[in-house]
C-alpha positions in Angstrom: 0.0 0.0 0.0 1.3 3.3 -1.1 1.7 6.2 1.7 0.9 8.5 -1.0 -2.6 10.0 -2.2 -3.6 8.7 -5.6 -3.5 11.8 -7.9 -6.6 10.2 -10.0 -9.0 11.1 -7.2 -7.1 14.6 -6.5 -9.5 16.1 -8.8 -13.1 16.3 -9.9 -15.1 15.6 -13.2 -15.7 19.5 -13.2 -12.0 19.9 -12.4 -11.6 21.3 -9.0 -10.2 19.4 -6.2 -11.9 16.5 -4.5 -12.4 16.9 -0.5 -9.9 13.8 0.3 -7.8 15.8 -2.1 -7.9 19.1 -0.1 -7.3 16.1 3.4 -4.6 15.0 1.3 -2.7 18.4 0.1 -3.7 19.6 4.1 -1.8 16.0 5.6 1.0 16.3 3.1 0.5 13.0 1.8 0.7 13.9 -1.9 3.6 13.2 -4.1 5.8 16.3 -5.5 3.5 15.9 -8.7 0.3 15.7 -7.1 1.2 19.0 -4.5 2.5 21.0 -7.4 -0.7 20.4 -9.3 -3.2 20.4 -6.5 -1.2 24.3 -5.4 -1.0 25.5 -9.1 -5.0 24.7 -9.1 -5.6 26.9 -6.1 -3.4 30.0 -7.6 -6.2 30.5 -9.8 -9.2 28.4 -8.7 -10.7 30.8 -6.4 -13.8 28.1 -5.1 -11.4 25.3 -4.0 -9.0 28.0 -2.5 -11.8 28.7 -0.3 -12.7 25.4 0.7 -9.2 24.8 1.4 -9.2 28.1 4.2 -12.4 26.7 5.4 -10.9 23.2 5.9 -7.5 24.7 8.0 -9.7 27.3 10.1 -11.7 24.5 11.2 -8.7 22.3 12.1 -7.9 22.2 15.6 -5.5 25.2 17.1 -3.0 23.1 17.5 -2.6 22.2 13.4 -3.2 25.7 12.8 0.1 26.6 14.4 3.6 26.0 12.7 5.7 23.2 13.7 8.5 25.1 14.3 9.5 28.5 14.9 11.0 30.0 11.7 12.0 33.6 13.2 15.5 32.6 14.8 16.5 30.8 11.0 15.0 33.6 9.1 16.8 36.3 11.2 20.0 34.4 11.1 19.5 34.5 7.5 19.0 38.2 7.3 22.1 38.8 9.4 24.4 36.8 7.0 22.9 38.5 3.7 23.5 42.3 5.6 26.7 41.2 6.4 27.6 40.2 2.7 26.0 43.7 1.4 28.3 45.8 3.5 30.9 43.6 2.9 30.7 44.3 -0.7 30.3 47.6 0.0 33.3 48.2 1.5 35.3 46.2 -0.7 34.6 47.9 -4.0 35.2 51.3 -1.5 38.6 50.2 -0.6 39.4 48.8 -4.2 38.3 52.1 -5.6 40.4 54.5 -3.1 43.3 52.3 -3.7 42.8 52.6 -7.5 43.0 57.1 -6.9 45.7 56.6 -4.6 47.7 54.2 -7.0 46.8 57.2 -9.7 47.4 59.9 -7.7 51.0 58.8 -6.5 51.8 58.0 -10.6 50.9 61.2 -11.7 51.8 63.3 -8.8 55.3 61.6 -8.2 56.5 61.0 -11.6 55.6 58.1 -14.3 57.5 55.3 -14.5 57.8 54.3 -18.8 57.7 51.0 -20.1 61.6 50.6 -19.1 61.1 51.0 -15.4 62.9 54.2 -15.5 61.1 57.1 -14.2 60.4 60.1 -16.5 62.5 63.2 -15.6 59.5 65.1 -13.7 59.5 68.4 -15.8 61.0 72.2 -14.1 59.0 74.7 -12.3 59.9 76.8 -15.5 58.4 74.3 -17.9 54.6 74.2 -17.9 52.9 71.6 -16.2 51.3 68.1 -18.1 47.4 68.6 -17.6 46.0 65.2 -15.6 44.6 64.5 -18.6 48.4 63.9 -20.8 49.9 62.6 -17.1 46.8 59.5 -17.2 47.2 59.1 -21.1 50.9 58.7 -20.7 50.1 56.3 -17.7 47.2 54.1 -19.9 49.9 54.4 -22.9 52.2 52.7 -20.6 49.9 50.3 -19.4 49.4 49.3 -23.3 52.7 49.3 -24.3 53.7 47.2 -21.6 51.0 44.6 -22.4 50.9 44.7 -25.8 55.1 43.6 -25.1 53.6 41.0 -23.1 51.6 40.2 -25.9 54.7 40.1 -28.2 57.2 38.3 -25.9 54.0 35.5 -25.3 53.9 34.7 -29.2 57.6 35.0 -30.0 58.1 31.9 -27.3 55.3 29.9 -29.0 56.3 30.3 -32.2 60.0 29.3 -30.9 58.0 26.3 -29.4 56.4 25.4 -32.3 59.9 25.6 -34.4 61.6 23.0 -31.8 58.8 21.1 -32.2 58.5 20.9 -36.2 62.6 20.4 -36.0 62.5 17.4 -33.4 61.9 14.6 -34.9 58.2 12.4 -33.2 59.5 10.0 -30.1 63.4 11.6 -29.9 64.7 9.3 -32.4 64.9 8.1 -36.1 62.8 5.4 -37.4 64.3 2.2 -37.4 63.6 1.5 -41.4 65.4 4.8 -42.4 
């Protein structure tokens, strides 16, 4: 015998749910199937949702009340999402104060080129780079110094790929040669 509610009684020839289908979904002896169809049904179906509050208001208080208390998880839960919000707050604040200082210190106390040596920082007599030439020099940099990354990765593949075409398969000659 099956601990489950048949789901060809849940419902009706007119197609609402059948009073040992309402016991059934109420008891929470319905399969996953038959529960999602029996509460899909009562989203919409307006008569048996009202037979189904008439059924749990006359239940005793005692089935009325939930089994267990839910506010210590639920506030637990609302603790740890909080925490993660101002977490992530603060980490994109810090990351984006770091990223002004790190741009502030470049273009206040001299650029460093793609050699590593720092650019002469010009005279009081000479006029002043604008922000705007000291960060294009900086994002210049930036690009030059990837795009020799860029460079410096292929030139070792392609070196790879020679010893590789060069060498001959297995380290040795073929024994019929």
């Amino acid at each position: 015998m099956s601990l489950y509610f048949d789901n060809e009684k849940l419902f009706d020839a007119e197609g609402h749910l059948t009073d040992e289908g309402l016991y059934a979904l109420k008891d929470g002896t319905l399969d996953d199937l038959g529960a999602l169809e029996a509460a899909e049904h009562l989203t919409f179906c307006d008569y048996c949702l009202l037979r189904y509050t008439k059924m749990i208001d006359n239940a005793p208080e005692c089935l009325q009340q939930p089994m267990r208390d839910l506010i210590p998880q639920v506030q637990n839960l609302m603790r740890l999402r909080s925490f993660r919000i101002m977490t992530n707050r603060y980490v994109s604040t810090a990351a984006a104060v770091a990223l002004a200082f790190l741009l502030w210190n470049v273009t206040t106390f001299g650029i460093t080129g793609s050699t590593g040596v720092p650019v002469a920082r010009p005279t009081p007599t000479e006029p002043q780079p604008s922000f705007r030439q000291r960060v294009n020099s900086v994002v210049g940099g930036f690009y030059e110094s990837l795009n020799n990354t860029f460079k410096n990765f292929t030139l070792t593949a392609e070196s790879g790929l020679e010893q590789l075409k060069t060498e001959p398969i297995g380290g040795g000659t073929a024994k019929g040669e």
